[in-house]
C-alpha positions, 0 to 999 in steps of 0.5 A: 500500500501506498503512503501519502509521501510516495503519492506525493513524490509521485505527483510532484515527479510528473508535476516536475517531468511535465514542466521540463517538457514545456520548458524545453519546448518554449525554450525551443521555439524562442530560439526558433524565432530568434534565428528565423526574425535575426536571419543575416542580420547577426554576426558569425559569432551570433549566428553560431550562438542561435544555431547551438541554443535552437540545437541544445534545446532541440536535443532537450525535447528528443531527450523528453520524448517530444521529438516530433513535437520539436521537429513540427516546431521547427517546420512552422518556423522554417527551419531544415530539420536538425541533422542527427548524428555528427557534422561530415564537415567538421570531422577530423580527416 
């Protein structure tokens, strides 16, 4: 049987769970936004920074099993769909 503490730990772990994953997912599509409203405006360095924020979030929804939820979001704004797995391009020979 259940004690009120293990309820309550139980609640509060889904409380906590489901804040992540609308944390994650806003965080996402904040930087969405970022990238689609400050596209060439930004220097390399700002770019650079955009692009790593709108990717560590995405990351973070496919973590929290939200993935299709996060791809969605990056389509409503715009963007190519984030390559899973390493940069070819920036592999040591």
């Amino acid at each position: 049987m259940s004690t009120n503490r293990e309820i309550n730990r139980h609640r509060m772990s889904v409380i906590t769970q489901r804040a992540q994953i609308e944390l994650a997912v806003e965080r996402l599509s904040r930087f969405a936004e970022l990238q689609r409203t400050y596209a060439g405006q930004l220097n390399e360095i700002g770019e650079r920074l955009v692009q790593s924020s709108l990717f560590t979030a995405y990351c973070d929804c496919r973590a929290l099993g939200v993935g299709k939820r996060a791809d969605q979001i990056l389509a409503n704004h715009g963007i190519a769909p984030v390559e899973h797995g390493r940069d070819r391009e920036r592999e040591p020979a």
